[in-house]
N, C-alpha and C positions, 0 to 999 in steps of 0.2 A: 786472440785477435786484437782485443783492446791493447793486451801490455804492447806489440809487435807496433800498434800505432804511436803508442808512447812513447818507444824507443827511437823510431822516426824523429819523432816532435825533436826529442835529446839531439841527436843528432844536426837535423837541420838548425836547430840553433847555432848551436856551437860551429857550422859551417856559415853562417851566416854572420855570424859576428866576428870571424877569422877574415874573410871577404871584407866586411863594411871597415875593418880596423887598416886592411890593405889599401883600400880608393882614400881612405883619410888621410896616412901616412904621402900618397900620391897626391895628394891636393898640398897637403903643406907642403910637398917636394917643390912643388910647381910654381907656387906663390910665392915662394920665397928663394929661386932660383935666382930672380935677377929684378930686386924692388924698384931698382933706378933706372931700368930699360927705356919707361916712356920716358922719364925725365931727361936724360941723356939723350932721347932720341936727335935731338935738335941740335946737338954739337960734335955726337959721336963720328958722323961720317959713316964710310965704309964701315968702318971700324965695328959699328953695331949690327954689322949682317952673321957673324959666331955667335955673337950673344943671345940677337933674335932666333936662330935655329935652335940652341942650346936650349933657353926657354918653349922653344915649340915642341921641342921630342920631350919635355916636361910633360906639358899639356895634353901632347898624345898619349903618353904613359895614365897618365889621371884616368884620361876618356878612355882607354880601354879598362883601366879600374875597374873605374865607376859601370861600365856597360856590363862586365861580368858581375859584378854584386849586384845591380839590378836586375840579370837575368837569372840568377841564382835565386834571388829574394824571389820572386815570381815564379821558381818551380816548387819552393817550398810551400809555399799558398798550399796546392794542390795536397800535401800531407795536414796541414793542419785543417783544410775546408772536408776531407775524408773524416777525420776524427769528430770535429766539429757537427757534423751531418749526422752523428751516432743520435738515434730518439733516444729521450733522458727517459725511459722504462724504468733501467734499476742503473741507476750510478755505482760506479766500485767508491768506496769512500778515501782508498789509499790513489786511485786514478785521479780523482777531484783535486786531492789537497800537494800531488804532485805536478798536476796541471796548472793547477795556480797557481806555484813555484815558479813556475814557468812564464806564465804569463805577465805575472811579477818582474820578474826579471828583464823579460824583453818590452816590459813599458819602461823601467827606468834605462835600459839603453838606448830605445826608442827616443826620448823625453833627452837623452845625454848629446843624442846627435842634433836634434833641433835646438837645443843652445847652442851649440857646435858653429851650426850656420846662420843666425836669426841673426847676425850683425854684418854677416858679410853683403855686400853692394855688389858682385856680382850678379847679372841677369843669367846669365847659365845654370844658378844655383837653385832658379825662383821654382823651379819644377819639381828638383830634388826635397827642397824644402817642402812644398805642396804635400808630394809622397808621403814624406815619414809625417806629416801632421795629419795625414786621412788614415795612414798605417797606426799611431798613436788612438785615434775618433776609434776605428775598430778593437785593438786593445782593451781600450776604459770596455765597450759594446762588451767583449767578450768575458770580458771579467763580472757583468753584473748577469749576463748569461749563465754564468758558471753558480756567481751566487744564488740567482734564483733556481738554480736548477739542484744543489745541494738543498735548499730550504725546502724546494717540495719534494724530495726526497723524506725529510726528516717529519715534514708536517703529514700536507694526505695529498693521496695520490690525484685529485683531483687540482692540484695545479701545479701539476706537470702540465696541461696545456699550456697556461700562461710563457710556463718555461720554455718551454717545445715555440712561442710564441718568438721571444724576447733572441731563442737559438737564431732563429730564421732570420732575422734583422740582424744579426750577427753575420750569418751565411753572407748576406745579400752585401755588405758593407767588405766583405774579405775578399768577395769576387770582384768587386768595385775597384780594392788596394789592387787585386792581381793584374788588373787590366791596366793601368795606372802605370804599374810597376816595367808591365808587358811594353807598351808605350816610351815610357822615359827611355825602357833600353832600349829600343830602337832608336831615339831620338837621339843617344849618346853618339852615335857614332857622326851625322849630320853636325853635330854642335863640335865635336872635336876635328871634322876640316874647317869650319869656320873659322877655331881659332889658329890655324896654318895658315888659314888666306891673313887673317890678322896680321900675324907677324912678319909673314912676307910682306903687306903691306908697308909696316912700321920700318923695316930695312929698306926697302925699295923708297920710302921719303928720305929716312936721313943719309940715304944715297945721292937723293937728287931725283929719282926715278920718276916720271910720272906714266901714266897710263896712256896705252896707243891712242890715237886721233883717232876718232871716230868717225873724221873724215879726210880720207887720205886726197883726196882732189884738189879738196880745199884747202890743205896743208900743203903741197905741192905750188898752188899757185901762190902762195904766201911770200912776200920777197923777203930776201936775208937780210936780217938786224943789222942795225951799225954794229962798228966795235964799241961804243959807248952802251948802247943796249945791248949785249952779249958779255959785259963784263958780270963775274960773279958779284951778287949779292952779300950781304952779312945778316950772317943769323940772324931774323927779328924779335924770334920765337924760340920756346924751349924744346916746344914739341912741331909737327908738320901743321902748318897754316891747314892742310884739310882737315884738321880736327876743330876748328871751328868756323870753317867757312860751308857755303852752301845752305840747302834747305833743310829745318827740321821743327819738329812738329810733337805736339804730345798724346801719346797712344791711347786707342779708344776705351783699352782693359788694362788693370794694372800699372797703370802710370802712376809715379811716385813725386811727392809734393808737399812742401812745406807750408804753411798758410791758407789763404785761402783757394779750395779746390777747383782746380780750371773745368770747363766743359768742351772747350778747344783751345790749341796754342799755336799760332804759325810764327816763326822766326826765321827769317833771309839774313844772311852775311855776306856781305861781297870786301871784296880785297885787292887792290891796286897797288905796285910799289910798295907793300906794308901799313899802307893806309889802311884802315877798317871802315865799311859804313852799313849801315842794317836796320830794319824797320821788325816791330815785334807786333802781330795784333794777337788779341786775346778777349776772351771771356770767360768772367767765374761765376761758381755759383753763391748764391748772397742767402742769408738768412731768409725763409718764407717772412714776405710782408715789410723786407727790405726797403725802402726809398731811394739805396742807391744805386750806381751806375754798374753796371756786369761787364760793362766793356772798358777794355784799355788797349791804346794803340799808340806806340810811340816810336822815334828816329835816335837814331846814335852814331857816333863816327869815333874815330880817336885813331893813333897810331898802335901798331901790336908791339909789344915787349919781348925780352927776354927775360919771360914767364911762364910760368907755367898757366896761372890763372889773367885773364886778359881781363882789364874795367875798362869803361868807357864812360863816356859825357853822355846823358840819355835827356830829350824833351817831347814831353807827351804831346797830343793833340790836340788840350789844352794850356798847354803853356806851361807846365811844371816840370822844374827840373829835379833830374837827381843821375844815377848812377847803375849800370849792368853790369854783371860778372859772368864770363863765360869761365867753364871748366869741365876740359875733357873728362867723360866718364870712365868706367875701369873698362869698358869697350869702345871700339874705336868708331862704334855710330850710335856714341851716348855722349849726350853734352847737358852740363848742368846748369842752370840758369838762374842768378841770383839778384833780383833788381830791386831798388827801392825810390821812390820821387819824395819828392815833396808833399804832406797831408793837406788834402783837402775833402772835406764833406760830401760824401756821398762816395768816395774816386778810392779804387784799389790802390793801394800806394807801396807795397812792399810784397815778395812771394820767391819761393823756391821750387823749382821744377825741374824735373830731369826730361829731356826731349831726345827724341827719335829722329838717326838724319832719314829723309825720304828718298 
């Protein structure tokens, strides 16, 4: 019974890691499909509506990957939580030191793929990454389960409970990966049309396209533009003005930040003719027993470039100047915020933050 469970374990490894080697292969596909899309998007025209599709059917490919190696990862669970669930009465000692082979193995692949991803800036990854670092937590779990369970094998039988102990919090930690696992792949499929709305979007700007009126009444009674007003524009921008215009704000969980760490962040951008103007308010949190101020609130204006990263002239509340950086994130309701003023005592004067459009 035991060898029959062994051979499982054999098995679903080597399916597992034939699967995770496929979504990886599918993620480099996709990434590296078409690097200069966003950058381009702002001069390509039509022209980037091939390219954005071409990178989308990328993205789908990845996300159905990635959704089968999740799903597959999470039926294996089930054969190793069966084996796992055997009471340690009498361990086979060739079972033990082949199982740890095993478990060996699939931490340093485990351990191969979170380096894989620990540097990548996409938010779609932040879950996958979660995963294999809780899948990694149960591994190390399972390995010192297995240790204690050959040692009181060899010492006295009386701590096999301890082991039977240490198994269980093993058990309870792989059902936790399963469910996890269970979850993401459901989640893959939801994240892979977001990235099609995405692209459709980024073609649909360097088009021109903007989104229906939300009120057609009042767009009806709107009188027709001169010819002067109706004349095209010239690119101001590298990428579509809605990637840094409008409202965003920094999320309540897993917000990402340079300096010092916000507790809230609201940023408004508005846009005229190419002109920019936008007010930033904010609060961080300061040292316990701090003196100084938590709050910063300031105004900015400037013309937009043909950049990709846009700075402005920024003056605080109290009268210090200095400088903001806007910079579309690698998704298109991700913008990174880099500001710094003038020092003064007590007063946040420099930070980096990545914000959420609302």
């Amino acid at each position: 019974m035991k060898r029959n469970a062994l051979t499982l374990m054999v098995i679903a490894c080597a399916l597992a890691q034939t699967s995770r080697d496929a979504y990886r292969e599918a993620y480099r596909a996709w990434r590296q499909s078409d690097p200069n899309l966003e950058q381009d998007a702002g001069s390509a025209g039509a022209g980037l509506g091939p390219r954005a599709e071409k990178t989308a059917a990328e993205a789908a490919r990845y996300g159905a990957a990635r959704s089968e190696f999740l799903q597959q990862l999470a039926s294996n669970q089930e054969t190793r939580l069966a084996w796992l669930e055997t009471p340690p009465d009498a361990p086979s000692a060739m079972i033990d030191e082949t199982a740890a082979s095993l478990v060996a193995s699939e931490t340093r692949a485990v351990k191969r793929n979170v380096d894989t991803f620990a540097a990548d800036p996409d938010p779609g990854i932040k879950d996958l990454r979660t995963m294999l670092q809780r899948e990694n937590a149960a591994l190390v779990a399972l390995a010192v389960a297995m240790g204690e369970r050959r040692r009181a094998a060899e010492d006295v039988k009386s701590a096999n409970s301890r082991a039977a102990e240490s198994q269980l919090k093993a058990v309870d930690q792989y059902h936790a990966v399963e469910q996890d696992l269970r979850q993401a792949g459901a989640d893959a499929g939801a994240e892979t049309l977001a990235w099609a709305q995405y692209y459709r979007l980024l073609a649909d700007g360097a088009r021109g396209v903007s989104a229906p009126d939300s009120n057609p009444t009042a767009a009806a009674a709107t009188p027709e533009p001169s010819s002067a007003e109706t004349a095209p524009k010239a690119v101001i921008a590298a990428l579509p003005l809605a990637r840094y215009t409008g409202a965003w704000t920094f999320p309540m969980t897993g917000g990402l930040f340079h300096g010092p760490q916000p507790e809230f962040v609201d940023l408004v951008v508005h846009e005229e003719n190419g002109h920019a103007d936008g007010t930033l308010f904010a609060r961080f949190q300061l040292p316990p027993g701090s003196p100084g101020d938590p709050v910063l609130r300031f105004d900015f204006s400037g013309e937009f470039q043909n950049a990709r990263r846009q700075v402005f002239h920024l003056t605080t509340s109290d009268g210090a100047k200095g400088t903001i950086d806007l910079i579309p994130g690698p998704a298109f309701n991700l913008l990174e915020v880099n500001f710094e003023t003038e020092a003064k005592p007590g007063k946040v004067h420099q930070g980096n933050i990545l914000l959420v459009k609302k």
